[in-house]
N, C-alpha and C positions, 0 to 999 in steps of 0.2 A: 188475586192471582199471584200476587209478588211472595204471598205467604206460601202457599202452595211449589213455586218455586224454588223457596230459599228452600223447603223441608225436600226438594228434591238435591239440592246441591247438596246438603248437609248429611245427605242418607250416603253418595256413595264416600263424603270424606271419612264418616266415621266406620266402616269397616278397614280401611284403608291404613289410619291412625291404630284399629286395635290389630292388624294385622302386623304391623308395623313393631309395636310393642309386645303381642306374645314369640314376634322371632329375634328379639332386642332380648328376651329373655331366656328364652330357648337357646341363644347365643352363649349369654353370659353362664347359663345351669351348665353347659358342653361344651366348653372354651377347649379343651383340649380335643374330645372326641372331633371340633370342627380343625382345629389345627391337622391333627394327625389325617382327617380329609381333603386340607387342603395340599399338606407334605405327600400324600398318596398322589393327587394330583398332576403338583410339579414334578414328583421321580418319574410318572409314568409320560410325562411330556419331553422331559429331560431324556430317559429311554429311547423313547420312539425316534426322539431325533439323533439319536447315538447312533440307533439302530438302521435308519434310513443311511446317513453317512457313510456307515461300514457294508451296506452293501454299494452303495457309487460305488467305493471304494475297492471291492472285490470282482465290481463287474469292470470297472479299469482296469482292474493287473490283471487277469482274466483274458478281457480281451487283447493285453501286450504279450501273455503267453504264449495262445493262442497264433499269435502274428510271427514271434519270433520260431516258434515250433514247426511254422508252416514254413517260413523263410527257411530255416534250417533242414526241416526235410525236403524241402524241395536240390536245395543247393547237395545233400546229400545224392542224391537220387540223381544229379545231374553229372554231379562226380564220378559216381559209380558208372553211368552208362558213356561217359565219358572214356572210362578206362575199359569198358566193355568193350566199344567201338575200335578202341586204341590194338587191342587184340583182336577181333573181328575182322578188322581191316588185314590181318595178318594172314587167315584163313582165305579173306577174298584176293590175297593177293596170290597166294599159293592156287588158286582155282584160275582165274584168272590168269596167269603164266599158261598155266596146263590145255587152257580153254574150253575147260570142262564146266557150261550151262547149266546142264542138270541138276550137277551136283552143289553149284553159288545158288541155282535157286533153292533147293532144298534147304540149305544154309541160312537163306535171309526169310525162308517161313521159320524155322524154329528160332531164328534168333527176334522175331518179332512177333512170337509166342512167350518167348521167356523172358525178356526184356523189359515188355509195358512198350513199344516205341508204337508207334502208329503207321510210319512209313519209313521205307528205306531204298532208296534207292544209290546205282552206280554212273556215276556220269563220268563219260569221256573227256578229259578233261581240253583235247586239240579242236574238240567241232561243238562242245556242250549240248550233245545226244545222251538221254539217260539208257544205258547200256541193259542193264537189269532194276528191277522194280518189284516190293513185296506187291505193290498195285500195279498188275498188268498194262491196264490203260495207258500208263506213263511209259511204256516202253517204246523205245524208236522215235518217242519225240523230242524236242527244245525242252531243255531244263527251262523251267516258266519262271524261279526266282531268280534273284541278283544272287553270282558269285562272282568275286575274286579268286582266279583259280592258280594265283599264286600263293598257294596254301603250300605249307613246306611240315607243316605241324602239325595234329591237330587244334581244331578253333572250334568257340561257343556262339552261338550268333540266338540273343534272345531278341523276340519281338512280343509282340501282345496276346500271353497265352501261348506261346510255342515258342518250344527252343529247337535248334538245327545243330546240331553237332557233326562239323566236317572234320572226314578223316581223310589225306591222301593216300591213297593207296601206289606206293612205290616198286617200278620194277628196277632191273639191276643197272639202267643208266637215269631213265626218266619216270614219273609220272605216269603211270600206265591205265589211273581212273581217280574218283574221287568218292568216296563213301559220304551218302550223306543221308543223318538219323533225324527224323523229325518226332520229337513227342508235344503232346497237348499237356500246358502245365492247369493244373486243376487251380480255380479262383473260387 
């Protein structure tokens, strides 16, 4: 049995051994063809990881573009209806003097048509009763947010997704209402 054994040990070294020596020689016949295999290798590893880096890399400025682009048109956009309001308020004050309903509501549906604002309403500024409303519902009730309604300017008031842009609206001694524009900012 030991015989039989060892000729089993010896059977798988010797494929093993000649295996060994025709790729020791295979080696040595295509020393270069193996180099230039193994230089294909390394460039294509050396690539990939070039190539992986340079996209991190474009999807980080990418997304700071992106951020500042949005910051920017937002701020644009705020500006804009900022100075919309600012003349707005101008038309509501002329209607307002006159006491002419009809025509301030007419006024605060196209101007919240053309806009983008989402609501607008006119708050009194001595009892904080919302006067007029592109949304019915809110009229004749409690302005529901916090004002300060010693506004003299207009003012930007950002919260979470929404800005409020208040205008006073001025008659020829006092404060005769308070415009205020709410838009939904997009996240």
């Amino acid at each position: 049995m030991n015989t039989g054994e060892k000729k089993k040990e010896q059977i798988p070294a010797v494929p093993n051994s000649i295996f060994k020596t025709k790729l020791l020689t295979f080696l040595k016949k295509n020393i270069v063809g193996v180099i230039l295999f193994l230089a294909i290798i390394i460039v294509y590893i050396w690539f990939s990881v070039k190539i992986s880096n340079t996209t991190k890399r474009y999807e980080n400025e990418r997304k700071q573009l992106i951020t500042k682009f949005e910051i920017t048109r937002d701020s644009l956009r705020i500006k804009n209806l900022e100075f919309a309001s600012m003349v707005f308020s101008w038309s509501v004050r002329s209607e307002l003097l006159r006491n002419n309903v009809e025509n301030l509501n007419s006024i605060l549906t196209i101007f919240v048509k053309e806009s983008g604002a989402d609501l607008i309403q006119i708050v009194n500024p001595e009892n904080n009763v919302v006067l007029l409303s592109s949304d019915k519902k809110f009229e004749g009730n409690q302005y529901n947010q916090k004002l300060d309604f010693e506004f003299d300017k207009p003012a930007v008031v950002k919260e979470q997704g929404l800005v409020r842009l208040i205008t006073p609206v001025m008659g020829y001694n006092s404060k005769i209402g308070l415009l205020v524009i709410k838009i939904k900012m997009d996240k």
